[in-house]
C-alpha positions as CSV (number, residue, x, y, z in Angstrom):
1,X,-31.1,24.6,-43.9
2,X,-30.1,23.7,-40.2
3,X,-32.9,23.7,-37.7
4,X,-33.2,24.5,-34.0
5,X,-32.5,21.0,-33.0
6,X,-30.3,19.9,-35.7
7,X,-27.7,22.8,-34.1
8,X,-28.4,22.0,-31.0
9,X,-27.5,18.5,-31.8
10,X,-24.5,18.9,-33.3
11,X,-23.7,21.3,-30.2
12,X,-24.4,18.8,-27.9
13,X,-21.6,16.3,-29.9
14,X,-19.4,19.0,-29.5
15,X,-19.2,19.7,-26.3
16,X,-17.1,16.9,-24.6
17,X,-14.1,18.4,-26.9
18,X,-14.7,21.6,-25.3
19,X,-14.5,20.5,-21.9
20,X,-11.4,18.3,-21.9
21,X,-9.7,20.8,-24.3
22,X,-6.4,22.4,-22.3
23,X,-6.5,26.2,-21.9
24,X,-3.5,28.1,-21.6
25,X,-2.8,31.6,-20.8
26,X,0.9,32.9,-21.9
27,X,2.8,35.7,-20.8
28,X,6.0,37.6,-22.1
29,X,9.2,37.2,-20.1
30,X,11.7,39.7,-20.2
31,X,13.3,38.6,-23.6
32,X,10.0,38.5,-25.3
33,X,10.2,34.3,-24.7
34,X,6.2,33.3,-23.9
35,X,6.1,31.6,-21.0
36,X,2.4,29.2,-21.4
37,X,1.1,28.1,-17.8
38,X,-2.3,26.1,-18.1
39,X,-5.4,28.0,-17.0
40,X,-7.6,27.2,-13.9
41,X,-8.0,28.6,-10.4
42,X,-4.6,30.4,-9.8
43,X,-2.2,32.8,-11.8
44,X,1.6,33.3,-11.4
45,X,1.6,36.0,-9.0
46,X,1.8,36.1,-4.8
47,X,-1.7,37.6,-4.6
48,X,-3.5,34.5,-6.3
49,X,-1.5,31.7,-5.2
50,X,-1.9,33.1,-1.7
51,X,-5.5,31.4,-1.7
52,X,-4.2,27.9,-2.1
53,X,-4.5,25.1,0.5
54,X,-2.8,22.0,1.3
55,X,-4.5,19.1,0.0
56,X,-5.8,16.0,2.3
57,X,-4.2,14.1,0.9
58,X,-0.5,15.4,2.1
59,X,-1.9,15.9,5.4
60,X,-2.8,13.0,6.2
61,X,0.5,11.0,4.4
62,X,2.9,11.9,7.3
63,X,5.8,9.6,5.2
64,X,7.3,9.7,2.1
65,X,10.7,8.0,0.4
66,X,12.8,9.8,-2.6
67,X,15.3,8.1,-4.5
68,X,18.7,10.3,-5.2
69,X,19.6,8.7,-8.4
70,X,21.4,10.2,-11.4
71,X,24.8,10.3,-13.3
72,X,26.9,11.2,-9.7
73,X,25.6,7.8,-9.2
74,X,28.0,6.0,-11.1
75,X,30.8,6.9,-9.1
76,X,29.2,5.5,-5.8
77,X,31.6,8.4,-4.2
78,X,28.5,10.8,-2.7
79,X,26.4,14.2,-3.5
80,X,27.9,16.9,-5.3
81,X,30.4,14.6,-6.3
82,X,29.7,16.2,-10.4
83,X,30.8,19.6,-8.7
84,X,33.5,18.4,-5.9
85,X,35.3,16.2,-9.1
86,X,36.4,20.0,-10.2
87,X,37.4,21.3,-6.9
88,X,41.2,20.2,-5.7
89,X,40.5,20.1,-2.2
90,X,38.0,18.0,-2.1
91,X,38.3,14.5,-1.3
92,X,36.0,13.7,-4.5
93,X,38.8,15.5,-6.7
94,X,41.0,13.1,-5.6
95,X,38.8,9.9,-5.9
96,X,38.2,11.0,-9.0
97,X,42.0,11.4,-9.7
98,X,42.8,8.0,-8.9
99,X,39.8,6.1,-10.4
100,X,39.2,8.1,-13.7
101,X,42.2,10.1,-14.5
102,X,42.3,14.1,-14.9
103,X,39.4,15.8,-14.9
104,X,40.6,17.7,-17.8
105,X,41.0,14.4,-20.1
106,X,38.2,12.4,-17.9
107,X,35.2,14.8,-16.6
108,X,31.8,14.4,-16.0
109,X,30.5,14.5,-19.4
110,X,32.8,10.7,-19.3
111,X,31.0,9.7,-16.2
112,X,27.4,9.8,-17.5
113,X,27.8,6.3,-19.8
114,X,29.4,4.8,-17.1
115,X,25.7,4.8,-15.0
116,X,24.0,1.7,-15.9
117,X,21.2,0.7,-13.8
118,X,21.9,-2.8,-14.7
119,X,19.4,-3.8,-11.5
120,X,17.3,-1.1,-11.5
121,X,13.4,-2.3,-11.1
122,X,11.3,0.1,-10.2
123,X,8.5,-1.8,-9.5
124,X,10.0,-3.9,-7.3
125,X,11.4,-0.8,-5.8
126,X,8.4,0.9,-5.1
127,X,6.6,-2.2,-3.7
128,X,9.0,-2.4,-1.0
129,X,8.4,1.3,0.0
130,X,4.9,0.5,0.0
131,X,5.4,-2.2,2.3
132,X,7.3,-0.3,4.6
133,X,4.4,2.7,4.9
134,X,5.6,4.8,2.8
135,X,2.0,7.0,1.3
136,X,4.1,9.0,-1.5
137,X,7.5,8.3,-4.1
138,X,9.3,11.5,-5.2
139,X,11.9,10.4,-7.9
140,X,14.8,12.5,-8.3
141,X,13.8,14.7,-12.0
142,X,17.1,16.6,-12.3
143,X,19.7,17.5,-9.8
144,X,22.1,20.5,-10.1
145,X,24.3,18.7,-12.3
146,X,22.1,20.0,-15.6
147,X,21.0,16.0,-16.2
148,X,17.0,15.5,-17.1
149,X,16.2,12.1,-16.1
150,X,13.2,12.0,-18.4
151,X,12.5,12.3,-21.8
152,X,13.7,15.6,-22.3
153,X,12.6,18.1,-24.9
154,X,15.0,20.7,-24.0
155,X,18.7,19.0,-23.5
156,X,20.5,16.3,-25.1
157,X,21.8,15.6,-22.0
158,X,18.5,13.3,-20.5
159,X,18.4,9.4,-19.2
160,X,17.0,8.3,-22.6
161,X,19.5,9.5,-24.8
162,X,22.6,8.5,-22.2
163,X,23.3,6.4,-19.2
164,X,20.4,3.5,-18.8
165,X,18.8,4.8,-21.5
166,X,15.4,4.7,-19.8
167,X,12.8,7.7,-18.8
168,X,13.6,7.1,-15.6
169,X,10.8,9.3,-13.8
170,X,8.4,8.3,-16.3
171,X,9.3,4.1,-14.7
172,X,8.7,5.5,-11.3
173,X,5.6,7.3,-12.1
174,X,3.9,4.3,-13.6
175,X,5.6,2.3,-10.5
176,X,4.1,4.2,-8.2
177,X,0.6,4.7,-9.3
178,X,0.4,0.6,-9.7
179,X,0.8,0.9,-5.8
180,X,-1.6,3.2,-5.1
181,X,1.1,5.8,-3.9
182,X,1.2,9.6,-4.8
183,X,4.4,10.5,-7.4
184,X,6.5,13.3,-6.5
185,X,9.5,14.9,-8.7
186,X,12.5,16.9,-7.6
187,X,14.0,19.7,-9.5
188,X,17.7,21.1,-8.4
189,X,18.2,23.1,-11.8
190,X,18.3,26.4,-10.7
191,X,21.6,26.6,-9.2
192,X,23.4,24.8,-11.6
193,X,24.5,27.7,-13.7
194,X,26.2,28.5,-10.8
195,X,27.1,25.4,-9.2
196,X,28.8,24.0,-12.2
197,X,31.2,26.9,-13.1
198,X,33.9,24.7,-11.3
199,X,34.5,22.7,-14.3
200,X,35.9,25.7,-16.0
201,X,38.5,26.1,-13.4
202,X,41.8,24.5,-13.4
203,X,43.9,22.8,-10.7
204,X,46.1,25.5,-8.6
205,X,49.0,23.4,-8.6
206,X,50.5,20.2,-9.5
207,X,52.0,18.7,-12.4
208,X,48.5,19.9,-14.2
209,X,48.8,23.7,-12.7
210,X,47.0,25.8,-14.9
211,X,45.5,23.2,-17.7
212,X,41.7,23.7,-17.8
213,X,38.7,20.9,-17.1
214,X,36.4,19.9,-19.5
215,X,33.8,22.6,-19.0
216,X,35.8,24.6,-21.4
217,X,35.1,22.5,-24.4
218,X,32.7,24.1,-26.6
219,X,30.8,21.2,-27.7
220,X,30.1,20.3,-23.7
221,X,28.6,23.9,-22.9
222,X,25.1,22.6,-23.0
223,X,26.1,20.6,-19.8
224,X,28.1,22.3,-18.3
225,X,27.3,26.2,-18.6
226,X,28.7,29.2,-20.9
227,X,30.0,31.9,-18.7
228,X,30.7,35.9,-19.8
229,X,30.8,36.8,-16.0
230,X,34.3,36.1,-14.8
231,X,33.4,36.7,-11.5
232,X,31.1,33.5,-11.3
233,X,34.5,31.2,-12.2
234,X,35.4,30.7,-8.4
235,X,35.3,27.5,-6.3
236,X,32.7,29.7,-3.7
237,X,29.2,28.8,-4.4
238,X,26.4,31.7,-3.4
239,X,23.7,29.9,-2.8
240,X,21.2,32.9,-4.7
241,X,20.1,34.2,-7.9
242,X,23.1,36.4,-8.1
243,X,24.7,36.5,-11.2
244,X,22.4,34.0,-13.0
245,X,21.3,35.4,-16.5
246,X,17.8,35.6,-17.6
247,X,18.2,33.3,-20.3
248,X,19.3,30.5,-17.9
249,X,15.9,31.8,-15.7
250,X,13.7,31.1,-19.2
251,X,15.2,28.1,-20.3
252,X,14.6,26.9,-16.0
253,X,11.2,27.5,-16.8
254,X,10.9,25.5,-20.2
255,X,12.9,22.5,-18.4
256,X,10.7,22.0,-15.5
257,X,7.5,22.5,-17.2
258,X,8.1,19.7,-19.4
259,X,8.7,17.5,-16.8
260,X,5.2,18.9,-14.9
261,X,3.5,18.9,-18.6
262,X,5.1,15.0,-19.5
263,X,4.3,13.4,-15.7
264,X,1.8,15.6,-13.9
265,X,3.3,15.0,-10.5
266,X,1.4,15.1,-7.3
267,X,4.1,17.2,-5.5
268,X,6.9,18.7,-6.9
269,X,10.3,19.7,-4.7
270,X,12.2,22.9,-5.0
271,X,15.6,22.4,-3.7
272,X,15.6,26.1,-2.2
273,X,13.0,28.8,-3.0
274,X,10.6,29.7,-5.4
275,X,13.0,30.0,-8.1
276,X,13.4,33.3,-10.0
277,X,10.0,34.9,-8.9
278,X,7.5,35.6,-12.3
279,X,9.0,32.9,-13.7
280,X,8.6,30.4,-10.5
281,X,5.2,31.7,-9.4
282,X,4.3,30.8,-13.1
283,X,5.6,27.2,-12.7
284,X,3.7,27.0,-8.9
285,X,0.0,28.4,-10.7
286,X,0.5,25.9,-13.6
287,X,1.5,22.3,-11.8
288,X,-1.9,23.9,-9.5
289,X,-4.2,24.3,-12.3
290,X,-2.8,21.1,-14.5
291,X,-3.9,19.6,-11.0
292,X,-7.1,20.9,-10.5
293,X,-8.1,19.8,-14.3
294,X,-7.5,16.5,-13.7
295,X,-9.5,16.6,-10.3
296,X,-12.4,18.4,-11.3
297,X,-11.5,21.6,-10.3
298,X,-9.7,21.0,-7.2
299,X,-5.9,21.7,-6.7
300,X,-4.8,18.3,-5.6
301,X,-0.6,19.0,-6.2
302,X,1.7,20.0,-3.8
303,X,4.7,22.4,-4.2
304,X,7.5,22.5,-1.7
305,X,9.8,25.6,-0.8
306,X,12.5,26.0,1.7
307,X,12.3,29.5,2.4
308,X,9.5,30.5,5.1
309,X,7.9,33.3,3.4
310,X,6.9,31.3,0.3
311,X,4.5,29.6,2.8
312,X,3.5,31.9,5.3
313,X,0.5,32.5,3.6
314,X,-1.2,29.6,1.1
315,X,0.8,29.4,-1.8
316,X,2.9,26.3,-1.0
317,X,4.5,23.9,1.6
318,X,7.3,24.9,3.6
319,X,10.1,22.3,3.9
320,X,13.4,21.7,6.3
321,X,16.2,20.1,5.2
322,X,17.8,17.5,7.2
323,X,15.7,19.2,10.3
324,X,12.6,20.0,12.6
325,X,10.9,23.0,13.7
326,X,11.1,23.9,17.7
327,X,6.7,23.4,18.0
328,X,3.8,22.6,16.4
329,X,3.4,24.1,13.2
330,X,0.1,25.2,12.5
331,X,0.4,24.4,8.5
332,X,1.4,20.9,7.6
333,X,5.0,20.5,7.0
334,X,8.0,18.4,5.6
335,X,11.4,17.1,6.5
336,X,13.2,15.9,4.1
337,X,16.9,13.6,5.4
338,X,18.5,11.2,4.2
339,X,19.3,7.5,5.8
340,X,23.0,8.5,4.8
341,X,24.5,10.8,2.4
342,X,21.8,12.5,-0.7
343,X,23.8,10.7,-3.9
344,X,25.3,6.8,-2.7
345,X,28.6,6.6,-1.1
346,X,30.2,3.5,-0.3
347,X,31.3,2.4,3.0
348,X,28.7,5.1,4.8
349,X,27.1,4.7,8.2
350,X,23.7,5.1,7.6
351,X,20.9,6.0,10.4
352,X,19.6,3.2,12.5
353,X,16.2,2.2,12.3
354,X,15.9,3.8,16.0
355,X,17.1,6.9,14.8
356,X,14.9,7.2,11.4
357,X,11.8,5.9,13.6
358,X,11.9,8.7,16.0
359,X,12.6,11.3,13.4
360,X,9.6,10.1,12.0
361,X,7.3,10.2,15.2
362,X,9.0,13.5,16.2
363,X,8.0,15.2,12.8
364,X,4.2,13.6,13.0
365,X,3.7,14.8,16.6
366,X,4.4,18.6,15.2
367,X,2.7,18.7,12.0
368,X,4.9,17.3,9.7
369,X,5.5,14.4,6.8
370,X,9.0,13.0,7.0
371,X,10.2,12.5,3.0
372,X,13.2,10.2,3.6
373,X,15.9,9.5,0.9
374,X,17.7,6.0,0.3
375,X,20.3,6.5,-2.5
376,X,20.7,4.0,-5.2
377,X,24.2,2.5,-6.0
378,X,25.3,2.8,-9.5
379,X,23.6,-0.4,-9.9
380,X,19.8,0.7,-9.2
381,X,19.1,-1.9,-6.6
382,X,19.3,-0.9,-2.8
383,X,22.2,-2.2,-0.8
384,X,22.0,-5.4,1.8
385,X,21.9,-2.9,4.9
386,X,19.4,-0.5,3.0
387,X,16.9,-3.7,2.9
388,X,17.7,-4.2,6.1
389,X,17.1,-0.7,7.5
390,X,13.8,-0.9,4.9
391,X,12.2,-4.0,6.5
392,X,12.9,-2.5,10.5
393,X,10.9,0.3,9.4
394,X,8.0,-2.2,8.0
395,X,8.2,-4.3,10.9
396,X,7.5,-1.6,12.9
397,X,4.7,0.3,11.1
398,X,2.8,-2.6,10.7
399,X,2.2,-2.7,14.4
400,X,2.0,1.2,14.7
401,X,1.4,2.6,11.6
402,X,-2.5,3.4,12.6
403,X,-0.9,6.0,15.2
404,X,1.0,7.9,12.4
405,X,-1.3,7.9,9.3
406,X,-4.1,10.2,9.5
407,X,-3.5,11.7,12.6
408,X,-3.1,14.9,13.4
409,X,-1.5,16.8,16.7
410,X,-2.5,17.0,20.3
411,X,-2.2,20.1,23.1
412,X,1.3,19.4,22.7
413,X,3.8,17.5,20.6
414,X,5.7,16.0,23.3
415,X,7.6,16.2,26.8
416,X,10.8,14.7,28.7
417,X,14.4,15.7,29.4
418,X,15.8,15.7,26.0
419,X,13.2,16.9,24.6
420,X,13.5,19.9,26.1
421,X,17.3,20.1,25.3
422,X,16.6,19.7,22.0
423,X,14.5,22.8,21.6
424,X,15.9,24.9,18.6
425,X,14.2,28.1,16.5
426,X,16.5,27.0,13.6
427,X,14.4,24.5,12.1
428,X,16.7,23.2,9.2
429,X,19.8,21.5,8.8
430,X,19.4,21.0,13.1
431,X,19.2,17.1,13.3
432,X,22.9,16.6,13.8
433,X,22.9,18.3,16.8
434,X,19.6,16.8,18.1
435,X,20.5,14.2,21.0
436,X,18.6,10.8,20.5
437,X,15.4,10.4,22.5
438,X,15.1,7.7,25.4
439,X,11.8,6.1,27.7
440,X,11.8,9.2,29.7
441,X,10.4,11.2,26.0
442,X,7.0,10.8,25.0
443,X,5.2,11.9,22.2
444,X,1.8,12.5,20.7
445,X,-0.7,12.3,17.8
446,X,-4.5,11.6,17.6
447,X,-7.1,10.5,15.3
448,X,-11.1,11.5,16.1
449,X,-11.2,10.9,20.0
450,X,-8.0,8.5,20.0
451,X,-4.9,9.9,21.8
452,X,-1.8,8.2,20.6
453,X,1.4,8.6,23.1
454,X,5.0,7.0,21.9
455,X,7.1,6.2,24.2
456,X,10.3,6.7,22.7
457,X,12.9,4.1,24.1
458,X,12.0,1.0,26.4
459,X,11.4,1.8,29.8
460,X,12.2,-0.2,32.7
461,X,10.7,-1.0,34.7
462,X,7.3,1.0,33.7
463,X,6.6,4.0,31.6
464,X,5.6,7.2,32.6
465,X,3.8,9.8,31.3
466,X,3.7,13.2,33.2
467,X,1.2,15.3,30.6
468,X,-1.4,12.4,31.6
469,X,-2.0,12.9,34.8
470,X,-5.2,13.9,36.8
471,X,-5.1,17.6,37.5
472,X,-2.7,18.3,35.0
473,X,-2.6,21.7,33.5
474,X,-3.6,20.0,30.0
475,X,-6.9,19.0,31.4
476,X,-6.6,15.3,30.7
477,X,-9.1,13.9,32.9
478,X,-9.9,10.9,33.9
479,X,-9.1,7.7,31.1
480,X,-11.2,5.0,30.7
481,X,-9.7,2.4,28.5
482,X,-5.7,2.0,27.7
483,X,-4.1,-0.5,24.8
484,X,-0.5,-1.1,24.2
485,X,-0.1,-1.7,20.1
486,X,1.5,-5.0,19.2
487,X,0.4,-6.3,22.6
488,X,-2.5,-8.2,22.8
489,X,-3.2,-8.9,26.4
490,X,-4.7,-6.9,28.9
491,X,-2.4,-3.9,30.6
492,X,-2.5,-3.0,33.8
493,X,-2.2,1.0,34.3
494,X,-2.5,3.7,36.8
495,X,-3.4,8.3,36.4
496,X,-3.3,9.8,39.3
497,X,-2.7,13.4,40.0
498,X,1.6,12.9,39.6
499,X,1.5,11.0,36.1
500,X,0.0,8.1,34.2
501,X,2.2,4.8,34.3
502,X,2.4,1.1,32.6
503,X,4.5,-1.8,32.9
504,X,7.1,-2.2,30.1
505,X,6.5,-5.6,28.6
506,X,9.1,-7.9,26.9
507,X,7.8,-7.7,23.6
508,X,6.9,-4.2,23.6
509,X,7.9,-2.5,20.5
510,X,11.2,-0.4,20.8
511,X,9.7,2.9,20.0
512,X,5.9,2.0,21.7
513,X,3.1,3.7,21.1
514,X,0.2,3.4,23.6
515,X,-3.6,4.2,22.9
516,X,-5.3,6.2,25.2
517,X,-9.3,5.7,24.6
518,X,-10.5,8.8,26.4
519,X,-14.2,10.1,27.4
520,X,-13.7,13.6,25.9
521,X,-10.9,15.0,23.9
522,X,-10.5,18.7,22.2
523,X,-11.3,19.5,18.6
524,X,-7.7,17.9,16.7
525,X,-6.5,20.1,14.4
526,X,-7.8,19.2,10.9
């Protein structure tokens, strides 16, 4: 006979097993396929996920770095190159021509055991990203050419199995957690059904007129794609869910949750929307509620979608390719560039550490993270002028990084002459067409009562800052105590009711950013 206590003992022992036990709730896709999302605070609809908020964490980050790594690697000959290889216009088509053969004979498929990763050391990786200020790592997970770059459970076609035989997001996870940084993944398999119908095509004239790539080879169509709709076989690429089966939607869905389910990343990146709605909004609720289990009970994950109504209320992070919204945004915010081309290309120009550090200061001032890509080389180890570029950004943080981290905006995000002309509504793909910022640009952060202006060039002979003045519209007031970072001798400045000025010093930092110690300052935005 049990007694009272006996079964309450033996409840009691049970208990822990109850509380760390997972809980899943599954729903039916179309096809009758159960899709299993973990429980916890939110459900895969608009409605719940609409409650969520952006963690502290990601606020207060302001700058990320991504590694593009993967098969299109291996050729060193830039991004899309697994697509362009297909397409005869393209200038990769005819790389890939003289340096592999046919893509018929030579495709793709052929390029994958040519990606070594003879140098890659992800540690050592990592640690220099750390050095150089960088708060979070997103490793690439898999890009649109249909290539997991983790131990896989759903394709052959995954790093362990082929190329450097290694789990490579699973090496950069442990990487970046021994650094104390957050882990991010990105996933760029929605599109491919689409993106890779090119290797079914054939060249439109030549000597090989007619004779049809690789992706027709039967035992290849779990790469590259089988295809009843012929009017998806064209060299034009929709960039929508158009066309795209719902089998291809379901199997999405398996794909990426066992990356979330194997690596439990703090922010995963959607390379476009919210892919394929139920299915999507499932993935979103269960990388959330994985999260909040393992933070007891708070969401602590961050997912990342292109398209402005995915974020217009809760439910995720909006993000801008290769660009910057026009003001400050009231949520926080991403950019995500490159220092050169996505996937490595030799021979490229990459940004100067000028250019990457105002990027940077321009996002902060408005709300925003910058999430900043250097590509890997066949090889796995950055390039001579990537190091170099790396170590300008950590010489400069170092001196300034306490104006960046942390901070949060001002009244305004900035002022001066270009900065005006650079005013734009269209937010992404818009920093091409910005014009570089000079000394007569200024722009702002702060911290608790701290105002932070950047100066954004080297002015000469003195700097001056218009927003500052006494009597401006702002409401600036009178400040009482003014340090130059980097600088540690006294600095002789003047407000008055035209602007607020200070003598540009010789070893002033390029980009400078001044501290303003000031009697009262408004609520920052939090």
């Amino acid at each position: 006979m049990i007694t009272r206590r006996t079964a309450l003992k033996i409840l009691a022992m049970g208990l822990p097993a109850f509380k760390t036990r997972p809980a899943f709730a599954d729903f039916q896709s179309a096809k009758g396929t159960v899709e299993r999302i973990e429980e916890g605070p939110f459900q895969g609809t608009r409605d719940s996920l609409q409650t969520y908020e952006t963690p502290l964490w990601f606020r207060d980050a302001k700058f990320g770095i991504w590694a593009h790594w993967g098969p299109q690697s291996a050729a060193e000959t830039g991004d899309w190159y697994a697509r362009n290889m297909y397409i005869q216009s393209e200038w990769q088509y005819k790389r890939h021509l003289q340096d592999y053969g046919h893509p018929s004979k030579y495709g793709f498929k052929d390029i994958i055991s040519t990606w070594k990763g003879d140098r890659f050391d992800p540690d050592h990786l990592v640690g220099l990203y750390k050095q150089a200020g960088a708060q979070y790592f997103m490793s690439m997970g898999v890009h649109h050419d249909n290539f997991d770059l983790w131990n896989s459970r759903h394709t052959r076609w995954n790093a362990v199995k082929m190329g450097p035989k290694r789990d490579i997001v699973g090496a950069f996870r442990r990487a970046a957690h021994k650094h104390g940084l957050r882990f991010g993944v990105s996933d760029h398999l929605w599109i491919s059904y689409k993106w890779f119908a090119v290797s079914h095509l054939a060249d439109k004239e030549g000597p090989m007129v007619g004779v049809p790539y690789d992706g027709v080879d039967p035992q290849s169509a779990d790469l590259y794609h089988s295809y009843m709709d012929p009017n998806l076989l064209s060299d034009k690429l929709d960039w929508n869910e158009d066309g795209i089966p719902e089998s291809w939607k379901e199997h999405w869905f398996l794909r990426i949750k066992d990356l979330v389910d194997q690596h439990q990343p703090d922010l995963l990146y959607a390379d476009g929307h919210i892919p394929f709605e139920e299915h999507g909004l499932r993935m979103v609720a269960h990388l959330y509620n994985l999260s909040a289990r393992r933070h007891g009970g708070r969401t602590q994950a961050v997912f990342t979608s292109k398209r402005p109504e995915d974020s217009a209320k809760g439910t995720c992070v909006l993000d801008h390719e290769r660009g910057l919204v026009d003001r400050i945004w009231p949520e926080p915010w991403q950019t995500d560039t490159c220092i050169g081309n996505w996937h490595y290309l030799r021979g490229i120009t990459y940004k100067t550490p000028k250019r990457i550090i105002d990027l940077l200061v321009d996002i902060v001032s408005r709300n925003g993270n910058l999430l900043l890509n250097f590509p890997l080389p066949n090889s796995g180890m950055l390039d001579e002028q990537e190091l170099s570029i790396l170590e300008e950004i950590r010489k400069w943080m170092a001196v300034n990084g306490e104006a960046v981290f942390a901070t949060r905006p001002w009244k305004i995000f900035g002022d001066g002459p270009v900065t005006k002309l650079n005013a734009s509504p269209n937010a992404s793909f818009n920093e091409d067409k910005r014009q570089d910022l000079t000394a007569d640009d200024v722009r702002f952060t702060t911290k608790g009562k701290t105002l932070y202006a950047f100066v954004m060039g080297r002015p000469q002979p003195r700097a001056l800052i218009s927003p500052l003045a006494l009597g401006d519209a702002l409401g600036i007031g009178k400040i009482g105590k003014v340090e130059l970072l980097g600088y540690g001798s006294p600095l002789q400045w003047n407000q008055d009711v035209r602007d607020f000025r200070f003598p540009c010093h010789a070893k002033s930092p390029v980009t400078m950013p001044l501290f303003s110690g000031l009697p009262v300052l408004p609520d920052p935005i939090t």
